[in-house]
C-alpha positions as a LaTeX table, in Angstrom:
\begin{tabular}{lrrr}
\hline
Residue & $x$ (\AA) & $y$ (\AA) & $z$ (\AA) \\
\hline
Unk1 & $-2.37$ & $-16.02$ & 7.77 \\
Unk2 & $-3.30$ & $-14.63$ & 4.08 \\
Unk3 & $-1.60$ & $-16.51$ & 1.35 \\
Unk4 & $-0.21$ & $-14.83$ & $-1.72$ \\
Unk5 & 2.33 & $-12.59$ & $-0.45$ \\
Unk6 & 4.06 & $-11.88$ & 3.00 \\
Unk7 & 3.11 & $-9.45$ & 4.76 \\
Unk8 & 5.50 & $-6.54$ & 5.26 \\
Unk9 & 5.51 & $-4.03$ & 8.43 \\
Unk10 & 1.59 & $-3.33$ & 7.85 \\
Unk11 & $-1.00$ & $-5.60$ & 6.91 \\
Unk12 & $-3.72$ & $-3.31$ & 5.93 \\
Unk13 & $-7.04$ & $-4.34$ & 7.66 \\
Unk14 & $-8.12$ & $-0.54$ & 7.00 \\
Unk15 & $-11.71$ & $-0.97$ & 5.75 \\
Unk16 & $-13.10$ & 1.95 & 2.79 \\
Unk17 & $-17.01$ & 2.60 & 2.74 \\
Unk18 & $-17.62$ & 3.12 & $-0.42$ \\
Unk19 & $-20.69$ & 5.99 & $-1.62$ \\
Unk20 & $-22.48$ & 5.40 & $-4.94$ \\
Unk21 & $-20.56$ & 3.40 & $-7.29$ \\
Unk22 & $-22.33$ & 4.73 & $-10.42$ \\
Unk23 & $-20.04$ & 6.60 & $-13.06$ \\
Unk24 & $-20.79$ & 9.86 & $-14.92$ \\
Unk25 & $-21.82$ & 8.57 & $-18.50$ \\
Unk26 & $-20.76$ & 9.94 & $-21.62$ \\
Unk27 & $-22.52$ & 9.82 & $-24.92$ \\
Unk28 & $-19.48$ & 7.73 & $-26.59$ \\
Unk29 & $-20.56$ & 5.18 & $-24.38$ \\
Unk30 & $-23.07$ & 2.17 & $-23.33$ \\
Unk31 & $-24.81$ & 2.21 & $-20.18$ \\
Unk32 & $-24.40$ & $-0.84$ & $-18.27$ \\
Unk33 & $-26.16$ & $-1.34$ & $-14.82$ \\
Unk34 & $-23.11$ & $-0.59$ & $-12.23$ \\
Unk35 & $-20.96$ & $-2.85$ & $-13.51$ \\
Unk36 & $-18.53$ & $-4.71$ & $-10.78$ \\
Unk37 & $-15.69$ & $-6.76$ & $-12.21$ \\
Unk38 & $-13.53$ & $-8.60$ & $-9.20$ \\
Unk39 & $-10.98$ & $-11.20$ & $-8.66$ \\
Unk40 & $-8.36$ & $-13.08$ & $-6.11$ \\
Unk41 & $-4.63$ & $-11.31$ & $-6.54$ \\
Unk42 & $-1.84$ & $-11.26$ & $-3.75$ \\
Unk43 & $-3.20$ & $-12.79$ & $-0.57$ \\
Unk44 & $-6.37$ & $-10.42$ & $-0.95$ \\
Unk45 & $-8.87$ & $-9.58$ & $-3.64$ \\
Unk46 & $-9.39$ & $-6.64$ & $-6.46$ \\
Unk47 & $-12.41$ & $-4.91$ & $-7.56$ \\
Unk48 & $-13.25$ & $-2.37$ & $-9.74$ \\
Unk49 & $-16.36$ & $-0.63$ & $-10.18$ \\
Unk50 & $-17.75$ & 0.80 & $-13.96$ \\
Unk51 & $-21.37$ & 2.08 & $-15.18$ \\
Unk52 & $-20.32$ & 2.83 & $-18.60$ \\
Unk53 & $-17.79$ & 1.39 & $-21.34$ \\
Unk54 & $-17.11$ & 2.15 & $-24.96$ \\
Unk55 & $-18.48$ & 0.57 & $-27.41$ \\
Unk56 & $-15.50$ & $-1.29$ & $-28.08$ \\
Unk57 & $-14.70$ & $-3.17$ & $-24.69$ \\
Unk58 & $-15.98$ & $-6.16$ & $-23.84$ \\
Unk59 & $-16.51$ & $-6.87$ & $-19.96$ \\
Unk60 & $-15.83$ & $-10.20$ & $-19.91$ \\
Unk61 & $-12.67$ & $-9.77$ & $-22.22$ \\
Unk62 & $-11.41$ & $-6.96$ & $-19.50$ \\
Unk63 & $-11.81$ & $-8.71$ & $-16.46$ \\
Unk64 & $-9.69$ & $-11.45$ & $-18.03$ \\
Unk65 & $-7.15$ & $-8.73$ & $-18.96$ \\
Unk66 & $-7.29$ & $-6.87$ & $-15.81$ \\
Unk67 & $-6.90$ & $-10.28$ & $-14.03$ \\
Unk68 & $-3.87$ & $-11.49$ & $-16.12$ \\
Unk69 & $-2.17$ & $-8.45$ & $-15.72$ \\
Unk70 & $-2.56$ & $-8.86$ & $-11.78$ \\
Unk71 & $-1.28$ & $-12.41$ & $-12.56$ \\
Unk72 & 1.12 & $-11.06$ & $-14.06$ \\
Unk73 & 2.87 & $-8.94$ & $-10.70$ \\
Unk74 & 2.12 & $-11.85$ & $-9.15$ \\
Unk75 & 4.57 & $-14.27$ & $-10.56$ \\
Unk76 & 7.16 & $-11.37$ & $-10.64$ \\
Unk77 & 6.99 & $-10.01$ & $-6.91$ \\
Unk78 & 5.18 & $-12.85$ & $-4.70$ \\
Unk79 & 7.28 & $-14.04$ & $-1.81$ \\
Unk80 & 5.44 & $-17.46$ & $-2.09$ \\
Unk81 & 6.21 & $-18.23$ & $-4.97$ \\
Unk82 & 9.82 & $-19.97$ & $-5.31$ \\
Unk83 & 9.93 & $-19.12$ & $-8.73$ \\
Unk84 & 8.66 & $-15.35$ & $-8.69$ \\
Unk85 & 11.74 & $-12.85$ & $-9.38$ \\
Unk86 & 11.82 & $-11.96$ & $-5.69$ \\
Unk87 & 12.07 & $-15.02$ & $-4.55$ \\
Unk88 & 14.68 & $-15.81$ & $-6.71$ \\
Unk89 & 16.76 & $-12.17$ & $-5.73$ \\
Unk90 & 16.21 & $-13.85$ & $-1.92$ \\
Unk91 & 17.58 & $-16.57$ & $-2.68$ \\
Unk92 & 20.71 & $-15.04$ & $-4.68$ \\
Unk93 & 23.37 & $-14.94$ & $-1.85$ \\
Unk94 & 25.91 & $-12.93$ & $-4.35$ \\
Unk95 & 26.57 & $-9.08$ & $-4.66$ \\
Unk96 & 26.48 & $-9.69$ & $-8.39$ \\
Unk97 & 23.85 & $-7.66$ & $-10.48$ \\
Unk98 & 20.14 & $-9.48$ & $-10.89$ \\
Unk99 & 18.39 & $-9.16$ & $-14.07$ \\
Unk100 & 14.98 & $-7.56$ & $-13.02$ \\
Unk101 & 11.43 & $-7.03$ & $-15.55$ \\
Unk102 & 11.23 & $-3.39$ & $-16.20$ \\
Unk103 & 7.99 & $-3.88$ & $-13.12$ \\
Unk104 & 9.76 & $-5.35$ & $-10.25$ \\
Unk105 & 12.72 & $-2.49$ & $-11.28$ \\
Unk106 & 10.34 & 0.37 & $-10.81$ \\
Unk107 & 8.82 & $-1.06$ & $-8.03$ \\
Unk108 & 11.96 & $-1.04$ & $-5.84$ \\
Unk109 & 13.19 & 2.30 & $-6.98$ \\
Unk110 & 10.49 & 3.71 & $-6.16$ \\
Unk111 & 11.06 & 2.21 & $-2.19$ \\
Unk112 & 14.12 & 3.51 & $-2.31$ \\
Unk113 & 13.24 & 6.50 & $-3.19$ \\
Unk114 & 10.61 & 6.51 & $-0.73$ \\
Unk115 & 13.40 & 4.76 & 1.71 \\
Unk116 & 15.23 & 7.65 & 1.38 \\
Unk117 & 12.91 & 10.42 & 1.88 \\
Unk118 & 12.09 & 9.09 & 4.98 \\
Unk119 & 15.14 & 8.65 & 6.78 \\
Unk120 & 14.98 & 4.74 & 6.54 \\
Unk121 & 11.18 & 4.51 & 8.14 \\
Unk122 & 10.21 & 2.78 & 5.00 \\
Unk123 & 12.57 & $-0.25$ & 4.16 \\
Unk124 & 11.35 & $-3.40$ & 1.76 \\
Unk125 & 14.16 & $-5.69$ & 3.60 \\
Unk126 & 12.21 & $-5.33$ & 6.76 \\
Unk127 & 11.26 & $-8.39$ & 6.78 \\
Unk128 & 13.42 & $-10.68$ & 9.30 \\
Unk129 & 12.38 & $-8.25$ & 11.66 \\
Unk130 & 8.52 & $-8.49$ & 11.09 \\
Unk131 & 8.95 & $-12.46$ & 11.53 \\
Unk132 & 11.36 & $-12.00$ & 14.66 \\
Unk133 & 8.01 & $-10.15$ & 16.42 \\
Unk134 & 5.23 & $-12.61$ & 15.35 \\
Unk135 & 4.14 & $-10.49$ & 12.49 \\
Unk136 & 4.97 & $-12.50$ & 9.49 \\
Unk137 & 4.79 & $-16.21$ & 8.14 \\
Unk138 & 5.89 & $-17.92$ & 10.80 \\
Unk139 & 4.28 & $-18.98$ & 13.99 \\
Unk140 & 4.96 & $-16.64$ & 17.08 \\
Unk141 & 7.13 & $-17.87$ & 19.44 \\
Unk142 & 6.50 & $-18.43$ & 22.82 \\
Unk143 & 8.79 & $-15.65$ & 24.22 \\
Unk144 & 8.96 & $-11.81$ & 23.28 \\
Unk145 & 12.60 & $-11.33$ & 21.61 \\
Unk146 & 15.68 & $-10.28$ & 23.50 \\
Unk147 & 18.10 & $-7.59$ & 22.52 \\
Unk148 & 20.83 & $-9.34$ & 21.03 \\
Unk149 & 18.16 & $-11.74$ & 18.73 \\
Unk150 & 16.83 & $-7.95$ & 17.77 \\
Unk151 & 20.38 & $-6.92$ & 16.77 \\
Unk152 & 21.31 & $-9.90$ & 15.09 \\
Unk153 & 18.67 & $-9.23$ & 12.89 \\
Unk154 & 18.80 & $-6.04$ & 12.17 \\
Unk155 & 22.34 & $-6.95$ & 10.98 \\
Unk156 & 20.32 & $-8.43$ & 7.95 \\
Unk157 & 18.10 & $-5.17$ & 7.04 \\
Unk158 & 19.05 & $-2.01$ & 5.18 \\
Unk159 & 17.83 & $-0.68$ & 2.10 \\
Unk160 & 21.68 & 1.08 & 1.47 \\
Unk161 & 22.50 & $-1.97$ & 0.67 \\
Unk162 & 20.30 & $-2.43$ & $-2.14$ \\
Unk163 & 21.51 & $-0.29$ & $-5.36$ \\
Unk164 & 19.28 & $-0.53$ & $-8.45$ \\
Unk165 & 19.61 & 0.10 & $-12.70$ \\
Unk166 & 17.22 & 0.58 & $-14.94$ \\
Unk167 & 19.50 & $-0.29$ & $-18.46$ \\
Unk168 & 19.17 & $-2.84$ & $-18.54$ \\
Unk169 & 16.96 & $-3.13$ & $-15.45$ \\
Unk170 & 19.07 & $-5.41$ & $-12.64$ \\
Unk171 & 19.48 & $-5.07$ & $-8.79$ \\
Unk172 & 22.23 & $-6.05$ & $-6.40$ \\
Unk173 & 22.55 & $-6.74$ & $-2.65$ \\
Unk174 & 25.63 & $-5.78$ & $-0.77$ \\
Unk175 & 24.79 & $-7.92$ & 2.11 \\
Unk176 & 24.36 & $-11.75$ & 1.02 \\
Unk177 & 21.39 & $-12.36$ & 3.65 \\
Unk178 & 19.58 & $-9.13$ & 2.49 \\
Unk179 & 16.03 & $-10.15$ & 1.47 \\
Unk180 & 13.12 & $-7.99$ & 0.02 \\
Unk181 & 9.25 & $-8.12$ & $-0.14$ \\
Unk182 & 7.49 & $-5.19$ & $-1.87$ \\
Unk183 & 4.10 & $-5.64$ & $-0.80$ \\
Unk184 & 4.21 & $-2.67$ & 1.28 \\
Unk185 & 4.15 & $-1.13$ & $-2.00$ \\
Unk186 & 3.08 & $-3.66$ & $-4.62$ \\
Unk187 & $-0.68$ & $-3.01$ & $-4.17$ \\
Unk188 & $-0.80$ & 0.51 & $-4.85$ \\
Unk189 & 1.42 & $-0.63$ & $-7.89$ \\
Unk190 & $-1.05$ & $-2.91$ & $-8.89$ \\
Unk191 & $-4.05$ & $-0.19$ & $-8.58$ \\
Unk192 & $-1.70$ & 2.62 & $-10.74$ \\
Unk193 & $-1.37$ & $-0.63$ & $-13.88$ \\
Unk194 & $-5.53$ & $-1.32$ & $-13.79$ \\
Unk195 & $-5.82$ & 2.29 & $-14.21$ \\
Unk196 & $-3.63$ & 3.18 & $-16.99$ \\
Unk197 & $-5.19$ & $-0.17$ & $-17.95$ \\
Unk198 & $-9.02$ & 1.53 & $-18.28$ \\
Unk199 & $-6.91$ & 4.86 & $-19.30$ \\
Unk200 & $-6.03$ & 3.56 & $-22.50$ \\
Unk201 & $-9.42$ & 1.85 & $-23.55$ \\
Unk202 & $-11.14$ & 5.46 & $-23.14$ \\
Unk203 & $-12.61$ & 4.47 & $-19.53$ \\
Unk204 & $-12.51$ & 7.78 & $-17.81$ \\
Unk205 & $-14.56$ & 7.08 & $-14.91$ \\
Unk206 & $-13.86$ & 4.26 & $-13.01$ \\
Unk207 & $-12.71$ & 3.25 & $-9.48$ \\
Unk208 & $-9.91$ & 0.84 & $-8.74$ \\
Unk209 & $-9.11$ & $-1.40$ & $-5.55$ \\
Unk210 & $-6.58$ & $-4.19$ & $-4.77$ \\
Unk211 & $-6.38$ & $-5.32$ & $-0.72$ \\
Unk212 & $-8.09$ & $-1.72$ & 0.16 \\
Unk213 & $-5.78$ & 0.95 & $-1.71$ \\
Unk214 & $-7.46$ & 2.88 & $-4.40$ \\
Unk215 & $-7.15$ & 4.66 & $-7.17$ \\
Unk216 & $-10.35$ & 6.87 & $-8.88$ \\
Unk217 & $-10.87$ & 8.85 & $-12.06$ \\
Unk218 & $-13.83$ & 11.50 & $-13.30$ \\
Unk219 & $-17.29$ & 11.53 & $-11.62$ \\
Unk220 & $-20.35$ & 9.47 & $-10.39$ \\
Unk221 & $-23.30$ & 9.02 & $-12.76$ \\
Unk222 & $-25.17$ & 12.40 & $-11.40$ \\
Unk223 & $-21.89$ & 14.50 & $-11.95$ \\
Unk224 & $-20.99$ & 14.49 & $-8.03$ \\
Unk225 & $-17.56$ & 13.68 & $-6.86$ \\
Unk226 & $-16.82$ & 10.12 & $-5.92$ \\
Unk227 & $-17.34$ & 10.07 & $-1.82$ \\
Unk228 & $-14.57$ & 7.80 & 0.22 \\
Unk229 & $-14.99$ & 7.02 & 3.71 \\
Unk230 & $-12.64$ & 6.59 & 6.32 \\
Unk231 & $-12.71$ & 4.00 & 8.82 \\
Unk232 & $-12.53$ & 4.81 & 12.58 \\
Unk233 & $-9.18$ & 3.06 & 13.94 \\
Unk234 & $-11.35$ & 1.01 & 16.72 \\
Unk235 & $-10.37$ & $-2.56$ & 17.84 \\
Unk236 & $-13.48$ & $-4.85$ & 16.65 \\
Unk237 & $-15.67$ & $-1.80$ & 15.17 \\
Unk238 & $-16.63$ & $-1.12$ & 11.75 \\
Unk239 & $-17.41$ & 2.83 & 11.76 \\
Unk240 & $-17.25$ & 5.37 & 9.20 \\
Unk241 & $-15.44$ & 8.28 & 10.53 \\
Unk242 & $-15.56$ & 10.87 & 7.92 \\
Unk243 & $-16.10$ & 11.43 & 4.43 \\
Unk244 & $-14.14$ & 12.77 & 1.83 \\
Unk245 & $-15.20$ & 13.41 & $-2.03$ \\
Unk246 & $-12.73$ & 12.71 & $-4.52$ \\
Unk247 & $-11.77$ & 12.26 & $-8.28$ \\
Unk248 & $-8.33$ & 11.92 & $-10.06$ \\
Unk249 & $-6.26$ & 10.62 & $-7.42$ \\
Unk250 & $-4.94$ & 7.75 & $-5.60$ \\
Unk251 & $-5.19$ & 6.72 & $-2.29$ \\
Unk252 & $-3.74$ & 4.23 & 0.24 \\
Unk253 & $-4.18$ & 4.16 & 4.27 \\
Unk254 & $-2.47$ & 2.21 & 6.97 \\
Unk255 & $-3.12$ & 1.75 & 10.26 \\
Unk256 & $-2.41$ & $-0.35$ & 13.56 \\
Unk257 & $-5.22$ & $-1.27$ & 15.80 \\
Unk258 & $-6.42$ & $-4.54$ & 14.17 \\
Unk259 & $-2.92$ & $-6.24$ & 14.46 \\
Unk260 & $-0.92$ & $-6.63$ & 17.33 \\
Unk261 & $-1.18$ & $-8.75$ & 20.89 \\
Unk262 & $-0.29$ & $-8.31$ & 24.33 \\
Unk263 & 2.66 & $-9.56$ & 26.69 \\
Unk264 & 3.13 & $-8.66$ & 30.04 \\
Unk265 & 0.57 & $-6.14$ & 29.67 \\
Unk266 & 2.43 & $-3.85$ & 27.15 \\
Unk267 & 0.88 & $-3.99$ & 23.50 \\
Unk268 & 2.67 & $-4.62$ & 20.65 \\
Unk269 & 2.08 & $-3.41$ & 17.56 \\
Unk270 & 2.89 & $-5.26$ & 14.15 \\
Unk271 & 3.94 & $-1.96$ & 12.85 \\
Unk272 & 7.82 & $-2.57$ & 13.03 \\
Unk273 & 10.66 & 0.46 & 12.86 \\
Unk274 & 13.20 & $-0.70$ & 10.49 \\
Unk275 & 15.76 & 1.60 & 12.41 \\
Unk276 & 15.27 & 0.53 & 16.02 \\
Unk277 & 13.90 & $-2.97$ & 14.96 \\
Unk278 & 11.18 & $-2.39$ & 17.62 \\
Unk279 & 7.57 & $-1.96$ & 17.30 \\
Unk280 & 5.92 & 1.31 & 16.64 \\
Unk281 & 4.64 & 2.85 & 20.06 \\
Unk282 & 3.36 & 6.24 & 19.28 \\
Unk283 & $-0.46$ & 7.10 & 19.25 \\
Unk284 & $-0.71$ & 7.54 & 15.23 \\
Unk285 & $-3.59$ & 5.09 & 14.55 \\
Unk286 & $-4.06$ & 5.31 & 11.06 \\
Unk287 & $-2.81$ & 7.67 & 8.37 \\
Unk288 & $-4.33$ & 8.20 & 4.41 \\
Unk289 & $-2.37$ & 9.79 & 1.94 \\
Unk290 & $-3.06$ & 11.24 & $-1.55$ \\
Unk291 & $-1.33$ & 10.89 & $-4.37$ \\
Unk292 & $-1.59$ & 10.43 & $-8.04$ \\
Unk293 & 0.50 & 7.41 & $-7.75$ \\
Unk294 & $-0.93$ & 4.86 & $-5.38$ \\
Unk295 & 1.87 & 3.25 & $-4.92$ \\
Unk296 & 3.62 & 6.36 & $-3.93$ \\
Unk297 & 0.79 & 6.62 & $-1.62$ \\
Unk298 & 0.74 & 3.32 & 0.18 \\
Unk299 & 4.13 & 3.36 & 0.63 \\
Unk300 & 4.21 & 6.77 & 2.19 \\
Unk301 & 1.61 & 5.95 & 3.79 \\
Unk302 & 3.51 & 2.74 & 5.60 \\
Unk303 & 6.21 & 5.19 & 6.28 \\
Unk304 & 4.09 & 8.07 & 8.12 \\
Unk305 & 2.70 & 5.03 & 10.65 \\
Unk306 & 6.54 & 4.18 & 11.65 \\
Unk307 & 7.17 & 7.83 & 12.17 \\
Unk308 & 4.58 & 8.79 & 14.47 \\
Unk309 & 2.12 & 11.66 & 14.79 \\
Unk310 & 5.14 & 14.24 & 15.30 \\
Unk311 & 7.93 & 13.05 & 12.82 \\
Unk312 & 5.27 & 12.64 & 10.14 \\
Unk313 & 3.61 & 15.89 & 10.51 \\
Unk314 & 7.52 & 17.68 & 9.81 \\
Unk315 & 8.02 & 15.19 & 6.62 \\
Unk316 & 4.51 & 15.80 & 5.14 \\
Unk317 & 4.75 & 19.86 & 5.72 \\
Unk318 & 8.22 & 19.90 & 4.38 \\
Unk319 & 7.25 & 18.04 & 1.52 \\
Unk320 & 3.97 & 19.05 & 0.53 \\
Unk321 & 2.35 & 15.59 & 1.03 \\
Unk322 & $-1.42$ & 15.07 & 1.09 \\
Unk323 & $-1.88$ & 12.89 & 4.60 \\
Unk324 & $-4.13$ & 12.70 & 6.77 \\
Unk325 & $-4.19$ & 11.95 & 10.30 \\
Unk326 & $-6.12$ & 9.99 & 13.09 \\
Unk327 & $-4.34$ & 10.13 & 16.46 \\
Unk328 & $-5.40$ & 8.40 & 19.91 \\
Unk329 & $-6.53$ & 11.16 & 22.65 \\
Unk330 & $-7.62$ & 9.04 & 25.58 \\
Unk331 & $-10.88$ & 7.38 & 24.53 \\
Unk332 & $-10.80$ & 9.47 & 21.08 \\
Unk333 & $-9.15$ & 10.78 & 18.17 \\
Unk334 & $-7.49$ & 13.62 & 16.82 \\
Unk335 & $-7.80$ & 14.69 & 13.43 \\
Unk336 & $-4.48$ & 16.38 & 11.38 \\
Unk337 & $-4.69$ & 17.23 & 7.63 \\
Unk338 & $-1.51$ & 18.34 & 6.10 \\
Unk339 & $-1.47$ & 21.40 & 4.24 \\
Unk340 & $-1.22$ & 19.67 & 0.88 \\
Unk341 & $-4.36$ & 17.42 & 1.68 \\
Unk342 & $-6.79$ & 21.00 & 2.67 \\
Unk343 & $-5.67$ & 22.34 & $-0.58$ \\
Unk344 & $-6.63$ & 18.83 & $-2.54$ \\
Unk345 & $-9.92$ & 18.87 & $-1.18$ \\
Unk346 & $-10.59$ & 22.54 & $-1.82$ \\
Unk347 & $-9.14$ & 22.01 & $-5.53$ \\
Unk348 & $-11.30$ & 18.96 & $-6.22$ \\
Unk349 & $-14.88$ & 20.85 & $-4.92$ \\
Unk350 & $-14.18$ & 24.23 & $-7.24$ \\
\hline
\end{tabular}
């Protein structure tokens, strides 16, 4: 089990190939040779890759700052640590209002935003079910669960019972055992603040990972769009699938073929519906989505896995969301990209 944060309905062991790492220079800048700064953040690690910096920035002094501000969500939103705001909120068995940091405040309104546009498949206080299945901290028990231990749980999850302010920033819980873990969402948080990070010291071409979700800005060194490769969804194989070229966008995939076991010869996935507290048995095997925002995008993108091939197709048409799918066909895959995602890529290649 990964230390540093619980896991919430997706671990993501979705794997990016990554095509020439070398930025488009500029002549306000140094060349340095492809310049990887990296570091340990949330139960997983964070890279990001440069090949040119202003005069002004040191690269030892922005690690260190990109690192402390990682640090930084850390303490506020880690589920392992007693002391972190979340834990805290957990542990705060009272409908009164929670003083929240301005971050952990956006963070959940933007999952219940997201919460909401989905009809409840995305849901931060999923947790107790994710541990009832084998899925999170705890040590799977012996015996699949049974209907009523299913209910009884789900008695404990429900993102309408979470209400959220912004002045001053403060949450509340209207059920005393409600509990939260963001990290469904806190990754592709964490990408969007290293961004706007390199944004504001003039760093214009850069690309930004924490645990696998991305976020990338301007061009490679020989002016060619930055080239992202998706992984084929196969049990034990590292493949690339297909390529996409990119700039100016975020992006976040999830996927369930690495995690899950088998009981009585029926697989189960650690994908886990919030709204029928069962796991996810559709043949969606791993969806990307786009977005400026990755952590609009990787919690989307959590969302479009608990709705299937068919729901998620209707919510990304009706809403003009950039997805793409890969979908189990007997022994291979189908490919679906939303409308929104064809007109990205034709956008980004004018």
């Amino acid at each position: 089990m990964r230390r540093g944060w619980l896991i919430y309905s997706m671990r993501r062991y979705f794997s990016f190939f990554l095509c020439g790492l070398l930025l488009l220079l500029s002549a306000c800048q140094r060349q340095v040779e492809t310049l990887h700064l990296n570091g340990a953040t949330m139960g997983t690690t964070w890279s990001v890759a440069l090949h040119s910096l202003p005069d002004s920035v040191d690269p030892v002094e922005l690690k260190l700052q990109l690192q402390a501000q990682l640090d930084q969500i850390n303490r506020l939103m880690s589920t392992y640590d007693p002391d972190s705001e979340i834990s805290r909120f957990n542990a705060h068995n009272s409908s009164d209002w929670f003083p929240l940091s301005a971050e952990t405040a956006d963070v959940i309104e933007l999952s219940l935003l997201i919460s909401r546009l989905t009809g409840g498949a995305f849901d931060i206080s999923v947790g107790p079910l994710v541990e009832l299945w084998g899925f999170g901290a705890s040590e799977r028990r012996q015996q699949l669960p049974t209907d009523e231990q299913v209910a009884e749980q789900l008695a404990k999850v429900g993102y309408q019972s979470l209400k959220i302010r912004q002045s001053p920033a403060a949450v509340r819980k209207q059920k005393p055992l409600l509990r939260i873990d963001l990290s469904a969402v806190g990754k592709g948080y964490a990408v969007d603040l290293l961004a706007e990070m390199l944004n504001r010291r003039k760093i214009g071409n850069y690309l930004v990972e924490v645990g696998g979700e991305l976020r990338i800005a301007g061009k490679r060194n020989d002016a060619t769009l930055w080239k992202i490769a998706i992984e084929k969804p196969l049990e034990g194989v590292r493949e690339v699938k297909t390529i996409f070229p990119l700039t100016d966008i975020g992006l976040a995939t999830s996927g369930n073929y690495r995690n899950f076991y088998v009981e009585n010869g029926q697989r189960y996935s650690h994908t886990i519906d919030p709204i029928s507290g069962q796991p996810i048995r559709h043949k969606l095997a791993s969806v990307t989505v786009l977005d400026p925002d990755c952590a609009r995008a990787d919690a989307l993108a959590t969302a479009l896995m608990v709705l299937g091939e068919e729901k998620g197709r209707i919510l990304v048409e009706q809403n003009r969301i950039a997805a793409y799918f890969l979908i189990h066909q007997d022994e291979s895959f189908i490919e679906y990209s939303s409308p929104a995602f064809e007109s990205f890529l034709r956008q980004v290649q004018l």
